[in-house]
C-alpha angles and dihedrals in degrees: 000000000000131000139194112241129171101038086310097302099113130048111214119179131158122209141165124279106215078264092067094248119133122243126197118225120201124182134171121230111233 
């Protein structure tokens, strides 16, 4: 699951690695 932050400018999202710890993805829109 992803979700806007920042007014919509950054991407941030958490998933699970294959061990089962979350990892958390930010991206920034373009």
């Amino acid at each position: 699951e992803a979700g806007p932050m920042n007014a919509g400018t950054t991407i941030i999202a958490f998933v699970e690695d294959p061990d089962g710890y979350p990892i958390e993805l930010i991206g920034k829109k373009d």
